[in-house]
Structure formats: C-alpha cells, structure tokens
C-alpha positions in Angstrom: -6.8 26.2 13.7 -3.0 25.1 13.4 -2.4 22.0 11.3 0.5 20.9 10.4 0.8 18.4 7.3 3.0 15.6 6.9 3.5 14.7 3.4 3.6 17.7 0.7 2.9 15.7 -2.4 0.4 14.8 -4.7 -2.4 15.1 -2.2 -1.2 16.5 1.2 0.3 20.1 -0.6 -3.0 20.6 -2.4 -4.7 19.6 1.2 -2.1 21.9 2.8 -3.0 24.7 0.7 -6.6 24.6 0.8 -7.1 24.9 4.8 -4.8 27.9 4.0 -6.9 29.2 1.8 -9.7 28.4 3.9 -8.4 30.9 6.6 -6.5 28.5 8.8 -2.7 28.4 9.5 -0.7 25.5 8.2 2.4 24.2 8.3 4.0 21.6 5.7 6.6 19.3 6.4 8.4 16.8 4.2 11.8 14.7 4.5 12.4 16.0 0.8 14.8 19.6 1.6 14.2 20.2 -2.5 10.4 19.7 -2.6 10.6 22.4 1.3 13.1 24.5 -0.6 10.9 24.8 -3.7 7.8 25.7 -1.6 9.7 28.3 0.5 10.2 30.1 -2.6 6.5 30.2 -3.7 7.2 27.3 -6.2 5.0 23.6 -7.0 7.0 20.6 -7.6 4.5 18.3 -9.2 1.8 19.1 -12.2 -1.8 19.9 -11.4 -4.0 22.5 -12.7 -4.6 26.0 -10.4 -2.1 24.7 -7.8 0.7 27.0 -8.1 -2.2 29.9 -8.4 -3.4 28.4 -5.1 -0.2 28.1 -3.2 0.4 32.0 -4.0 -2.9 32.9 -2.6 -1.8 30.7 0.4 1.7 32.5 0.9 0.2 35.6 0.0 -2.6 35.3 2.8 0.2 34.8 5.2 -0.9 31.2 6.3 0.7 28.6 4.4 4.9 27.9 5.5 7.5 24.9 5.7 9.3 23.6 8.1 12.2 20.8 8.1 10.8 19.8 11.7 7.2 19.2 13.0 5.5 22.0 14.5 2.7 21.9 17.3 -0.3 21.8 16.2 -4.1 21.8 16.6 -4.5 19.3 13.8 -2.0 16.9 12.3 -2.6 15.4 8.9 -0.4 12.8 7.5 -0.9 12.3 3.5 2.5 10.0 3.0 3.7 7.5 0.8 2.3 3.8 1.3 3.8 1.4 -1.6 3.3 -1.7 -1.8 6.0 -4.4 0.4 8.2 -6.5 -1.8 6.9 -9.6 -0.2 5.1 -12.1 -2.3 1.4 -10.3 -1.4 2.3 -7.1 -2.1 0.8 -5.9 1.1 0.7 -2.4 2.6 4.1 -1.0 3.8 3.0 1.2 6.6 6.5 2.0 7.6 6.3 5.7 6.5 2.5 6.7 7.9 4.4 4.7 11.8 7.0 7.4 10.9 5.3 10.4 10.4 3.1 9.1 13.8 6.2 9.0 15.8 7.1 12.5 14.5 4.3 13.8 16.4 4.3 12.1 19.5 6.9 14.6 20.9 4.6 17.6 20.3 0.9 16.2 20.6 -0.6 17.6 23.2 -4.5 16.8 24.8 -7.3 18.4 22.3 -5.5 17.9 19.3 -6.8 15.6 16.2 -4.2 13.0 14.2 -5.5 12.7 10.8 -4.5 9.6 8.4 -4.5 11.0 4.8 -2.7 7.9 3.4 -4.7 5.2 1.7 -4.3 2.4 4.2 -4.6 -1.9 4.4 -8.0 -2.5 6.4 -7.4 -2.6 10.3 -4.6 -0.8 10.1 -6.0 2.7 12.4 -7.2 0.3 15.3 -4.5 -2.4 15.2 -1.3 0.0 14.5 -1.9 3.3 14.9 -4.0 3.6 17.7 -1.5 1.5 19.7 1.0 4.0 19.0 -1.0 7.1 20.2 -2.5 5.2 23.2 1.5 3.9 24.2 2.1 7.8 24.4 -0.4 8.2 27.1 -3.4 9.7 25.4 -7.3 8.0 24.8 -8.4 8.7 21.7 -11.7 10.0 21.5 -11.6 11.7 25.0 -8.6 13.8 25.1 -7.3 13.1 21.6 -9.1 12.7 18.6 -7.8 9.9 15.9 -9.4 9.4 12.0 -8.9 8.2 8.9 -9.9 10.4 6.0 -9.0 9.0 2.6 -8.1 11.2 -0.3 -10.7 10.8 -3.3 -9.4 13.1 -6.0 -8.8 12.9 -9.3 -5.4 14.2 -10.8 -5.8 16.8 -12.8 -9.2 17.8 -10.6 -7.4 18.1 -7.7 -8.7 21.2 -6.0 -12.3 20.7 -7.5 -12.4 17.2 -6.3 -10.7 18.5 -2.5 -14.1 20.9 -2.5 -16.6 19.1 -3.8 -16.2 15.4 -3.2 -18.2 13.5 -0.5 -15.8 13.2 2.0 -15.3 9.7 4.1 -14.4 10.3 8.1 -13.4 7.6 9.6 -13.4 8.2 13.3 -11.4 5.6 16.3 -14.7 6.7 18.0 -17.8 9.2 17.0 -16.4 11.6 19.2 -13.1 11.4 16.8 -15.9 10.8 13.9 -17.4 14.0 14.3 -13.9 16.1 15.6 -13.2 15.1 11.9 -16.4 16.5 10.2 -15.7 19.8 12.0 -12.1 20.0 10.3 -12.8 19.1 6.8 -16.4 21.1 6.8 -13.8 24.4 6.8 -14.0 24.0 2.6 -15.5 20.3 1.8 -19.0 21.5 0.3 -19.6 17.5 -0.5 -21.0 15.3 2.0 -19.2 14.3 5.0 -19.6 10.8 5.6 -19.2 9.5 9.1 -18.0 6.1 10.0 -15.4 3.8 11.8 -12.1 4.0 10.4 -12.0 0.2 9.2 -15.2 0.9 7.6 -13.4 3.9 5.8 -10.3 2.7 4.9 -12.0 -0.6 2.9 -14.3 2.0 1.6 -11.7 3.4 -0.1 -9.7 0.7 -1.4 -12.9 -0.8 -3.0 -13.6 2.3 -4.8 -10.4 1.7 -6.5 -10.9 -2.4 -6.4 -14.1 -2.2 -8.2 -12.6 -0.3 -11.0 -9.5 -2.0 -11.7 -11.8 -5.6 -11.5 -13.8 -3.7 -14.4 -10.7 -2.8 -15.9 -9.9 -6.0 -15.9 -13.1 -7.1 -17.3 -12.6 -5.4 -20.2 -9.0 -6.1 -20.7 -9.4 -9.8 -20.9 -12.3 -9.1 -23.6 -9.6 -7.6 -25.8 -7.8 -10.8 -25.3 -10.8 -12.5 -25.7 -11.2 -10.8 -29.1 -7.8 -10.8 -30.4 -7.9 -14.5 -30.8 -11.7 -14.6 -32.2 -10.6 -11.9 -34.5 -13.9 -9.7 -32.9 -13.7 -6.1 -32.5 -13.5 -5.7 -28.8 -14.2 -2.3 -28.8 -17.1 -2.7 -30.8 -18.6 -5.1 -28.5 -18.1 -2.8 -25.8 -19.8 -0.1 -27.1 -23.2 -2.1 -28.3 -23.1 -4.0 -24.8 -22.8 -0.6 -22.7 -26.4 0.2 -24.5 -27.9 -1.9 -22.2 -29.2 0.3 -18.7 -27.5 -2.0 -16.7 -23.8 -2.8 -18.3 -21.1 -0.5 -17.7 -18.1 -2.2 -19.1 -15.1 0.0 -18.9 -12.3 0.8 -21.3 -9.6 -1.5 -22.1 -6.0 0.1 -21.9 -2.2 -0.8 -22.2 -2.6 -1.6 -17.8 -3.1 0.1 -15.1 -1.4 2.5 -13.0 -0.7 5.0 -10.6 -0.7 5.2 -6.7 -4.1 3.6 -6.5 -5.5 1.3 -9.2 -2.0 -1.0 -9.4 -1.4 -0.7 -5.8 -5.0 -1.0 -3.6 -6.3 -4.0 -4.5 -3.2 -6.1 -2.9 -3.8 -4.4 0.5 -7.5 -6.4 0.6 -5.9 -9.4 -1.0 -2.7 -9.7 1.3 -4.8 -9.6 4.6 -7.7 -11.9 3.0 -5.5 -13.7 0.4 -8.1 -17.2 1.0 -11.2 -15.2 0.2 -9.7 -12.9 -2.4 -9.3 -14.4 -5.8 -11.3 -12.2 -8.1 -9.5 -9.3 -6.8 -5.6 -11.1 -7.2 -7.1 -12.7 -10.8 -7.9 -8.8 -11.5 -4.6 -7.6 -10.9 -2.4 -10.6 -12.6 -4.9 -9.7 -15.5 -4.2 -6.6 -15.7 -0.5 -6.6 -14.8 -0.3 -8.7 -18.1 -1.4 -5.4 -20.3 1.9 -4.0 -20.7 3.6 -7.4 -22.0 0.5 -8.1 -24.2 1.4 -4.9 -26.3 5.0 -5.9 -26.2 4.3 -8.9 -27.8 2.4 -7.2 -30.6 5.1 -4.7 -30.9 7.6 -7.7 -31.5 4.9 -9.3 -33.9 4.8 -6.1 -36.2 8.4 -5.3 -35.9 9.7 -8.9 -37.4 7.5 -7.6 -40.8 8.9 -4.1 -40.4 11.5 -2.6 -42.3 12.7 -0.8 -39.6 13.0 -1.2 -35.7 12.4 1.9 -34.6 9.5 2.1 -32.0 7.8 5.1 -30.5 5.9 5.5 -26.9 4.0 8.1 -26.9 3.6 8.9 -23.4 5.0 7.4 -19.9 2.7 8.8 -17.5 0.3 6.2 -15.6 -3.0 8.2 -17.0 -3.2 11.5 -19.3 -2.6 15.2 -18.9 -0.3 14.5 -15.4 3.3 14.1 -14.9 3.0 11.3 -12.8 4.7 7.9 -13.6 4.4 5.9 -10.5 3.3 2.6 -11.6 2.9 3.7 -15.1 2.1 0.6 -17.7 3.9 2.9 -20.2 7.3 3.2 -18.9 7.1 -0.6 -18.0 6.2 -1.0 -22.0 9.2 1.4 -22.6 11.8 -0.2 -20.5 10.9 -3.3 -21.4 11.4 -3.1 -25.3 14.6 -0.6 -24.7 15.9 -4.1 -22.9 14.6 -6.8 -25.3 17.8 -8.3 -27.0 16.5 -7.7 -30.0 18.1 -4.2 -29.9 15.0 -2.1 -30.8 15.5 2.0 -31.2 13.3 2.6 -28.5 12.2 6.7 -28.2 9.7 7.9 -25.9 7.8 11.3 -26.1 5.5 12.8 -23.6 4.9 16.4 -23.2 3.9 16.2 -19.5 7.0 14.5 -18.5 10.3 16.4 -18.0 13.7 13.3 -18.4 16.7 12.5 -19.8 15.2 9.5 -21.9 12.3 11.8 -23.3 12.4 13.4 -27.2 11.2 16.9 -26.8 10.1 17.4 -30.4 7.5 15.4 -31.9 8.9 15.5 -35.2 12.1 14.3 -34.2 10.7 11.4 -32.2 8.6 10.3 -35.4 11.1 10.4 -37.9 11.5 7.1 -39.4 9.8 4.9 -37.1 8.3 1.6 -38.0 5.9 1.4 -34.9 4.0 4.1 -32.8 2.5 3.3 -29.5 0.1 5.9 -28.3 -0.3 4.5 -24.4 -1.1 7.8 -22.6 -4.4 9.9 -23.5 -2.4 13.1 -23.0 -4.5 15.9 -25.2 -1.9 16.9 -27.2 -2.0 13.5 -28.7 -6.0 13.5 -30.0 -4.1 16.2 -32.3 -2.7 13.7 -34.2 -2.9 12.9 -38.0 -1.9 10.9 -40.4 0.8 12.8 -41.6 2.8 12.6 -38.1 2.6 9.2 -39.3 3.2 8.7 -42.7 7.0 9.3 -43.3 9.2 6.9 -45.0 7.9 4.0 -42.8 4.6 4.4 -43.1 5.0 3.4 -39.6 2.1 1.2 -37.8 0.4 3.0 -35.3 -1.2 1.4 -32.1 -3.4 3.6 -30.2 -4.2 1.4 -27.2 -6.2 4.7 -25.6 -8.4 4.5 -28.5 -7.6 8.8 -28.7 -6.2 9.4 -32.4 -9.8 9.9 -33.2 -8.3 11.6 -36.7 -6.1 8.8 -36.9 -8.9 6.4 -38.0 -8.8 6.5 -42.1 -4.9 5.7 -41.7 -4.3 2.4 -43.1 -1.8 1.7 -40.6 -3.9 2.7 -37.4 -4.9 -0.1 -34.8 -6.5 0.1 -31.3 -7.5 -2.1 -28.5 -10.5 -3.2 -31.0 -8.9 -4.0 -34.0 -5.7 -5.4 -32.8 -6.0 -9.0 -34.0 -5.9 -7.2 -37.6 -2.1 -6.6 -37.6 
C-alpha cells in the first residue's frame, strides 16, 4: 500500500515508520519545514527509544520519504494536534484534524481509507468528518472507507506499544471497520478491536479519564493527609493490599497530551452529567499550586531562596513538556514577587532556562523539588544535597529511594512534616 501520513510527531512518525518497516511505502507530511527537513536527512526530532534506529531502517528500505504537499494515496492517516479550545469547557479544537481532511480531498480517489489517528471529542467522526468526505462526493463504506483508530502508546514504549497493543478500529461502517483491521494487521500483533467510531473514540478518552479520576483520588488523599498529619503514602500502600483497591500514585499534577487534556472533551459535550470527571480535573489542576505553596512555606524558614526543579517534562525519561505540572511549578515560582532564584535541571530536556550540570544547579539551594521521575534522578544522594544549605528536598515522585535517611527529605507522604 501507499499511505501517506499527516502529522510526523509524537505518534504519526513512529506510525509512519513502522508501515515502512512493515514493507509498505509511506509518505510523511507536516506544516513544520524543520521537523520535514530533519527527516529528509535521516534525522528524529523528538525523544523516544529505537526510533532514530527505526527511521534508518525505513529510509534505508527505500520506503519511508517527506513531502511538503500531500501525495495520493492508498491509505491516509492523520495523527495531528487536537488541544484543548480556550473557551470556558475546554472542549476539543478540531480545527487541525478539518485541516489535514481538507488536505486530502483534492487527491482522494474511490478505494482509498481516511484514517483518524488524533484522539478526538465523542461524535466527532459521524457529525464532522464524515460530512466533510460525503460533501466531496464519496459514501463511506462503499467506495471510501472512513475510521477512527486511536493511538494507545506509551512514551518511551512507543514502538513496542505500536506492535503489541490491542488495537481499537473504529469504523463509519463494518465495511470501513474491517478496511481498518486489514491496514493495521500489517505489524499490530495485539488484538484488533472492531467497533463504531463513537464507540472508539469514548473508548479512548476513558482509558485516559479513568486514570486521571484515580489520580485524582489519590491526590486529594495527600491533601487529605497533610492536614490530619497521616502519611498518605503509607495509607496507600496498606490499602492497595486489599485484591480489589488499586489506588494510584499521587504526583505534583498531571500532564501531557492525554491525561490534562481528554477528560474535558467528555465533560464539554456532557458538562450536566459530568461532574466527577470536571471535579477530577480541578483536583488535579490544583497539584502544581499545592507544592508552590509548600515551597513558599519552607522558603520563609530558609536561609536562602534558592529553589531547584528537578525536571520539566510532563512524565519521566521523555522530552516532552506539553502540559507539564513541572514547568507550570517552575514558571510560577520564577514569577512570584517574592523574587525566588528559581533553576531548573532536567537532562531530557534541551532550553535556554535549563542548568546543564547538576552540580551547578545544586549549589547553595535552600529547596529541591524532584517533580519528574527521570532515572537519572533515583541516583541521587544525600550529598547532592547537603551543601551549605542543607537544602530541603521534596521528592513529590516518591523516586530518591537513597534519599530516605536525609533529614531534610520529604515526599507526597510525609509532607505535612515540613
């Protein structure tokens, strides 16, 4: 097959690449010219593990190539951007996914599959975006095929996960249903699931709901704990003994193109029958200023205002800061008035605003904040710690396992004790 993807980020390259490796000829277009220009010269723009190894193999095999326009194609896969509005719901901007539709329109022909990538509000296949493809004078499911397959993947797993995941296929009709399972059974050894496309895409945003509500869960506990002085970590850990509890961790918030942004797509089109999802998300939107104000709280006893975040990344061992709780825990006490020397360090994450030596970034701070569970940072010890300052350490990813006989070492379970 041809296919031609729309979108070469953090899912659609490694998509891209694996039907190339898989033997079939793809195409990968992006409005970026730096992220085609990078890719033209056999290069990855983002982090993840085995993918520049992968992309070679691609360009090697002769199948993989860019293109600043839209190619025909057999198969057309969109995997773009879909943020959240600025509107008071936060609902699904679906602006970029209509784009990358019209794109295609010129060059679809009869026989060929449209395949939505892009994590999507419900409805939004059979009240959009089969509108558009029917208003250019095709039927889906008879001489056009039309489905929604949502990424599952985990970053960092990337290429595993694209192999060996179940696989949703959400399908317009079954004959677009099954058109689907004959794409993705090229390399997915998982399951492919069929369905209807609004069956798929609420699938997939409760997969993500569920976990941030359990997130959630667990974050209020901690609050819960810090003002009964009860180690919420603790608690946790005895209740998740029981063979049907399966509280999650706490953390500084939640981030990232799924977790922080999903949840509003229900809510916004259901906002009447949706409060323990919008409850959820205020809860754990809250996270990042909770640890803000215990960083405030230790840094009016400290003899020093030097703070350290250690990490900015929404979750560890990736470069990726969309929606990160760390950066908005960085910015936020950079802008506080009350002039805080604010450094950030984070291994995975190449910026202006980011100490490249650990040493450096330590020296003489009165407060640490470990918010990323990056590996290099369950390395730590005391003496990264223990300069001058004797700096207080707050390791809200509960990861400085070495950390633990410090004096000056808090987590999510013992916070209340600072």
């Amino acid at each position: 097959m041809k296919i031609s993807v729309l979108g070469l980020g953090y899912i659609g390259l490694p998509t891209a690449v694996m039907f190339a490796n898989h033997d079939q000829q793809v195409i990968g277009y992006d409005t970026n010219s730096e992220v085609l220009k990078q890719l033209a010269e056999g290069k990855v723009h983002i982090e993840e593990p085995g993918l520049q190894a992968a992309l070679e193999q691609a360009i090697e095999k002769g199948n993989f190539s860019v293109s600043n326009e839209v190619q025909p194609a057999d198969v057309y896969i969109i995997s773009v951007p879909t943020p959240n509005k600025n509107d008071e719901l936060k609902s699904c901007d679906l602006s970029y996914v209509q784009s990358a539709v019209k794109m295609i329109l010129p060059v679809l022909k009869k026989g060929s599959t449209v395949i939505i990538e892009s994590t999507i509000a419900p409805r939004s296949m059979s009240d959009k975006i089969q509108p558009m493809i029917e208003g250019a004078g095709f039927t889906p499911g008879e001489d056009v095929f039309l489905v929604h397959c949502p990424e599952r993947v985990l970053p960092g797993k990337v290429l595993e996960e694209l192999v060996f995941n179940n696989r949703i296929i959400g399908g317009i009709t079954p004959n677009c249903t099954e058109k689907g399972k004959y794409i993705y059974g090229k390399f997915v050894k998982g399951e492919l699931l069929g369905t209807s496309a609004s069956v798929a895409e609420l699938s997939k945003l409760m997969e993500n709901t569920y976990r941030d509500v359990n997130i959630a869960l667990a974050n209020e506990l901690v609050k819960i704990c810090d003002s009964l002085e009860i180690n919420a970590l603790e608690v946790i850990e005895l209740a998740n003994k029981h063979p049907r509890v399966n509280l999650h961790t706490p953390g500084p918030g939640v981030g990232g193109h799924c977790l922080a942004v999903d949840p509003y797509f229900i809510a916004a089109q259901v906002p009447d029958v949706s409060p323990l999802i919008q409850i959820s998300r205020e809860i754990n939107t809250s996270m990042p200023n909770f640890i803000v104000e215990k960083s405030n709280h230790v840094l009016e006893k400290a003899t020093g205002n030097k703070v350290v975040v250690m990490g900015l990344t929404y979750k560890g061992n990736i470069d990726d800061i969309r929606e990160s709780p760390a950066l908005e825990v960085y910015n936020t006490l950079k802008n506080s008035p009350k002039n805080y020397d604010v450094v950030a360090y984070d291994p995975h994450v190449q910026s202006d605003i980011v100490e490249n030596n650990l040493e450096a970034a330590l020296k003489d701070a009165s407060l640490v904040l470990i918010l990323v569970d990056h590996d290099e940072f369950k390395n730590l010890v005391p003496e990264n710690f223990n300069t001058t300052k004797n700096a207080i350490v707050i390791d809200a990813k509960n990861i400085a396992n070495q950390c633990i006989d410090y004096e000056n070492y808090y987590t999510l379970g013992n916070i209340s004790q600072i």
